[in-house]
TIKE-250556 format. One line per field, with one value per residue: residue number from 0; chain; x, y, z of N, C-alpha, C in turn. Coordinates in nm, 3 decimals. Layout:
REM residues N
zake c(NUM, ...)
vexti c(A, ...)
n.c1 c(X, ...)
n.c2 c(Y, ...)
n.c3 c(Z, ...)
ca.c1 c(X, ...)
ca.c2 c(Y, ...)
ca.c3 c(Z, ...)
c.c1 c(X, ...)
c.c2 c(Y, ...)
c.c3 c(Z, ...)
//
This chain:
REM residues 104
zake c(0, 1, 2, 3, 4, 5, 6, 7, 8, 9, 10, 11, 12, 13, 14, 15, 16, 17, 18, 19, 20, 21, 22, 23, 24, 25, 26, 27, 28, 29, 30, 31, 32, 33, 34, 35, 36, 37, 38, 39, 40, 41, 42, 43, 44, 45, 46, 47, 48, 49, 50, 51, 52, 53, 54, 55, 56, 57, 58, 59, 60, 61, 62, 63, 64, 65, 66, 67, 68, 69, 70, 71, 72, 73, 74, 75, 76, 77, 78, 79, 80, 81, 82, 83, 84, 85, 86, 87, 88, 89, 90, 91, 92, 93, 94, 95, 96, 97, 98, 99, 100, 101, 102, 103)
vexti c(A, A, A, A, A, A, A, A, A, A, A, A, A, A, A, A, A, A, A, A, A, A, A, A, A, A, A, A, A, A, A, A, A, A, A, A, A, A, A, A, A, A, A, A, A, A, A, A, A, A, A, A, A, A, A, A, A, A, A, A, A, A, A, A, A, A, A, A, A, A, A, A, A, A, A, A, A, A, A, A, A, A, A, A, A, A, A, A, A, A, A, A, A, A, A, A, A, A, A, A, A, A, A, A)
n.c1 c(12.859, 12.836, 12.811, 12.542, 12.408, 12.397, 12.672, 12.576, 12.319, 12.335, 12.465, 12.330, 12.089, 12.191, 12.242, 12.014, 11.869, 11.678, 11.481, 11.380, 11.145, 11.040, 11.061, 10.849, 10.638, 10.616, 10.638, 10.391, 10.193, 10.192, 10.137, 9.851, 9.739, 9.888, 9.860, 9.569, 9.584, 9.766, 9.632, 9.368, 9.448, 9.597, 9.350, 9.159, 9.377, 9.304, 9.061, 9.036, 9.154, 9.411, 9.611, 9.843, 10.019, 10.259, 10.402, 10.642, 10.585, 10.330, 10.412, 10.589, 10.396, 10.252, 10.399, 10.421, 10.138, 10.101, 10.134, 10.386, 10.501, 10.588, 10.711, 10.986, 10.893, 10.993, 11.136, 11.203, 11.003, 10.807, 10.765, 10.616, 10.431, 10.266, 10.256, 10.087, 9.873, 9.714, 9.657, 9.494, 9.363, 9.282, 9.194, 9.348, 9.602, 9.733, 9.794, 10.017, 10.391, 10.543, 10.832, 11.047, 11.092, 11.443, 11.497, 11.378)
n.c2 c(5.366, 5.721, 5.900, 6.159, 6.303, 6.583, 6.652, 6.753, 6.669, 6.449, 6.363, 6.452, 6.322, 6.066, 6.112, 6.168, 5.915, 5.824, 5.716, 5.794, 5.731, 5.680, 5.970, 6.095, 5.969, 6.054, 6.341, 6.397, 6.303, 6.519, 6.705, 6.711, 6.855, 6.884, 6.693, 6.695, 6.927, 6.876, 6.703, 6.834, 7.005, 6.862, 6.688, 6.920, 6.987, 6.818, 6.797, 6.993, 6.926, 6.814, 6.551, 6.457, 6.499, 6.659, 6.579, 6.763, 7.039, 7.046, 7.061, 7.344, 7.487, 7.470, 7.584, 7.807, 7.896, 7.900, 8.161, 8.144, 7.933, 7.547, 7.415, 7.178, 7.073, 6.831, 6.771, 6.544, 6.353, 6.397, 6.125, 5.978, 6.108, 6.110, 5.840, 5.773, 5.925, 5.807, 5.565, 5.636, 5.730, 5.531, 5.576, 5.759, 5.689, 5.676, 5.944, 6.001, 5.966, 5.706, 5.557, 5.284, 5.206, 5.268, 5.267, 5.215)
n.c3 c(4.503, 4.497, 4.763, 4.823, 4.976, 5.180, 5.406, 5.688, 5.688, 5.720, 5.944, 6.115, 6.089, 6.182, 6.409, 6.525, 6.544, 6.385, 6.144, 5.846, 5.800, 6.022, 6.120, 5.956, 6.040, 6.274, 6.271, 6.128, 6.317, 6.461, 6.306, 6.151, 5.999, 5.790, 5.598, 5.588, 5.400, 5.201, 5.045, 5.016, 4.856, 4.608, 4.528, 4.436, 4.214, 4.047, 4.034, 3.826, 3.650, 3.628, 3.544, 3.635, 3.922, 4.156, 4.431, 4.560, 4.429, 4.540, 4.834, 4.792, 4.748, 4.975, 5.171, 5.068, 5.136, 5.411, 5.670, 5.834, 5.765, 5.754, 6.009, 6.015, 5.804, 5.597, 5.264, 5.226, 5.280, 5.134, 4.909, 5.134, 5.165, 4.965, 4.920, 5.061, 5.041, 4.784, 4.920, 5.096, 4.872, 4.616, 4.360, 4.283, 4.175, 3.955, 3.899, 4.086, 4.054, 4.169, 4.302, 4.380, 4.754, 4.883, 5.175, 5.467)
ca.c1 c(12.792, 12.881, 12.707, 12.541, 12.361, 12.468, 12.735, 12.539, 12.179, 12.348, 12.504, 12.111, 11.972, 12.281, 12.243, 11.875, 11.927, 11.572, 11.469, 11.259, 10.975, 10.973, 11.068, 10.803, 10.542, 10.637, 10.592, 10.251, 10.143, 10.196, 10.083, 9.766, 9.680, 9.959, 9.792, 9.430, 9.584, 9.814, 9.463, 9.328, 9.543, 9.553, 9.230, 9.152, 9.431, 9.282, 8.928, 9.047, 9.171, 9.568, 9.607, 9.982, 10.027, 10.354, 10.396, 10.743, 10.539, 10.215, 10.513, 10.618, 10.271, 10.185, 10.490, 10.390, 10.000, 10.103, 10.206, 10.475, 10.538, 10.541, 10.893, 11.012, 10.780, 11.108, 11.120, 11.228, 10.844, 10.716, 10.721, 10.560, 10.283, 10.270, 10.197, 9.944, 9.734, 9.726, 9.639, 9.301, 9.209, 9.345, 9.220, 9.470, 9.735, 9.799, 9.862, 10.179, 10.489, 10.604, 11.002, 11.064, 11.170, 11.568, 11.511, 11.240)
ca.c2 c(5.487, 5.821, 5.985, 6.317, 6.349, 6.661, 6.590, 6.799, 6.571, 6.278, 6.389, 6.454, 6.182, 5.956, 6.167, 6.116, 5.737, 5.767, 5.682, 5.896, 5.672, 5.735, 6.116, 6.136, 5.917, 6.215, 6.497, 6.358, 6.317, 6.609, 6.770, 6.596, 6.978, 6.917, 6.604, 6.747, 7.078, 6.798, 6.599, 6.936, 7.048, 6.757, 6.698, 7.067, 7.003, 6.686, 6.794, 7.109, 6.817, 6.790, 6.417, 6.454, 6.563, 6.684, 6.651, 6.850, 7.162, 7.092, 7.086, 7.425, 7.601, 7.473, 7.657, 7.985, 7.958, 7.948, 8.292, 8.098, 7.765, 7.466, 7.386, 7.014, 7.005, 6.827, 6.755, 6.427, 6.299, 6.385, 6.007, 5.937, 6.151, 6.066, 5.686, 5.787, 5.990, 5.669, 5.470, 5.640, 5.747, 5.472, 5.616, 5.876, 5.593, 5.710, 6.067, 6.034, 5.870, 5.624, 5.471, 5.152, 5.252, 5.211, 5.258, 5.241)
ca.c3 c(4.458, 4.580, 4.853, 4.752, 5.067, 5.236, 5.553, 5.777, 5.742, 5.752, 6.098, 6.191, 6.109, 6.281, 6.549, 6.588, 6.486, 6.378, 5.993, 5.748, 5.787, 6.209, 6.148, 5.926, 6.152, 6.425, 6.233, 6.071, 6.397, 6.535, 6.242, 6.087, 5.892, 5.695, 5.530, 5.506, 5.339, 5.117, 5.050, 4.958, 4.719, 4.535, 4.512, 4.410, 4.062, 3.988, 3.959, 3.762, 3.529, 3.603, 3.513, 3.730, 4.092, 4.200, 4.598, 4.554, 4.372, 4.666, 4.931, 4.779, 4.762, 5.105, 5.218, 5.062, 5.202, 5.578, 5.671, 5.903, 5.704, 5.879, 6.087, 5.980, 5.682, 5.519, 5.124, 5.245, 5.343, 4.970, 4.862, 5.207, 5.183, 4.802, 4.943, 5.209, 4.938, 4.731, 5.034, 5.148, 4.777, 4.541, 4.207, 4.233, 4.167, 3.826, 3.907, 4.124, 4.018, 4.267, 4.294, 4.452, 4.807, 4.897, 5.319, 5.569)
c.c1 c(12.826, 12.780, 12.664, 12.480, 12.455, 12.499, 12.629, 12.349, 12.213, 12.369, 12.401, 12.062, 12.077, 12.252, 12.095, 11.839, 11.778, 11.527, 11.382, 11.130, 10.940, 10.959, 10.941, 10.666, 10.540, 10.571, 10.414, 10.192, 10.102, 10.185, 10.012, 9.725, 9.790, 9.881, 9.691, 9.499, 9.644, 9.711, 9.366, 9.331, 9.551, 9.399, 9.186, 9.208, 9.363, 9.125, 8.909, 9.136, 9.335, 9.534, 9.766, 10.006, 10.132, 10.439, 10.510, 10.667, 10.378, 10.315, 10.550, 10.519, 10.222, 10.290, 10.439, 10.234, 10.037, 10.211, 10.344, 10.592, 10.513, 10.726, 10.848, 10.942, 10.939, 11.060, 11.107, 11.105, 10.739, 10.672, 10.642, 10.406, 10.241, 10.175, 10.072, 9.827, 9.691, 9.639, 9.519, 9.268, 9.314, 9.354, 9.271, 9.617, 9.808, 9.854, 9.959, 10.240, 10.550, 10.727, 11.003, 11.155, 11.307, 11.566, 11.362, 11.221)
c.c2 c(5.601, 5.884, 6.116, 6.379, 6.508, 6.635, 6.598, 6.723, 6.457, 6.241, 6.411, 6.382, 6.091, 6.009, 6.123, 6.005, 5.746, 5.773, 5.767, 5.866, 5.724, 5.883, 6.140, 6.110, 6.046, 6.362, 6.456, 6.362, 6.442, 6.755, 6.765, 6.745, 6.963, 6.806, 6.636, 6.856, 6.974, 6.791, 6.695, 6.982, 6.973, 6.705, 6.795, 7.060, 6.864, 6.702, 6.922, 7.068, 6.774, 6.605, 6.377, 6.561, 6.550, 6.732, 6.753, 7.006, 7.189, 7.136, 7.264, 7.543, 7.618, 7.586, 7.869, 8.012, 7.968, 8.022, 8.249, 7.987, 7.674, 7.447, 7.230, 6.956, 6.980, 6.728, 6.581, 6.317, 6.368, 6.270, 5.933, 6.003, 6.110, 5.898, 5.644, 5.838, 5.861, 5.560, 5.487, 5.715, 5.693, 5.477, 5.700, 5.801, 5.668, 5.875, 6.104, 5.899, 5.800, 5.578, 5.372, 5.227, 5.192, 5.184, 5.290, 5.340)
c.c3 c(4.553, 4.642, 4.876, 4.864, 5.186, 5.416, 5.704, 5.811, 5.778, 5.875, 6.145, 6.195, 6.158, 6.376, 6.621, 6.605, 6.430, 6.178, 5.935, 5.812, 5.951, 6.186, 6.089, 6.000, 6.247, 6.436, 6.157, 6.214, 6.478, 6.444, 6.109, 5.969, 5.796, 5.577, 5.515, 5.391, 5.193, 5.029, 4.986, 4.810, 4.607, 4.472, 4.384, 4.238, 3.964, 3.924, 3.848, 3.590, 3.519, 3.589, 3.613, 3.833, 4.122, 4.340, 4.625, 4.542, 4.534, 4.806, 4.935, 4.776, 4.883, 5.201, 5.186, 5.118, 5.329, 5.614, 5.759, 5.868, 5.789, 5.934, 6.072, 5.879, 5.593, 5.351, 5.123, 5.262, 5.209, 4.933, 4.932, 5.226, 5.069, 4.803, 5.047, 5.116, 4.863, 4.824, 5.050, 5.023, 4.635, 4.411, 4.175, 4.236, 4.044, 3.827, 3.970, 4.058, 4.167, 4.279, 4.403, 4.567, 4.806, 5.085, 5.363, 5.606)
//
């Protein structure tokens, strides 16, 4: 299968040797407001009756509420926050789509 990933992440993340799942462990850590504001948001479309939650489109709103953005909030840690929302509030299973991961 051909590799669509662009040269210049792939050289980032070899370089860093470290995997989505750690980068994203890192940056969660070191920035727990991104997951309440997530947790928020979600929330917020669900009781306003959306039946489907789109962490790509919350990713993209959270970006336009903080007058700064966040630095390292990468697209890449959508399916990971996607599986953490899920995690501590499990009847919002049916409102994201999930994919069988491929890497840790």
């Amino acid at each position: 299968m051909e590799n669509l990933m662009p040269t210049a992440v792939l050289k980032a993340n070899r370089a860093s040797g470290r995997t989505i799942t750690e980068q994203f462990n890192a940056f969660d850590a070191h920035n727990p407001h991104v997951y309440r504001a997530l947790e928020r948001m979600a929330a917020r479309r669900l009781a306003a009756g959306a039946t489907r939650v789109s962490l790509k489109d919350l990713f993209e709103d959270l970006r336009r509420q903080l007058p700064y953005g966040v630095a390292g909030l990468n697209n890449n840690f959508t399916a990971l926050y996607a599986r953490r929302l899920i995690d501590d509030h499990p009847h919002w299973a049916g409102a994201f789509e999930l994919r069988r991961r491929r890497a840790a």
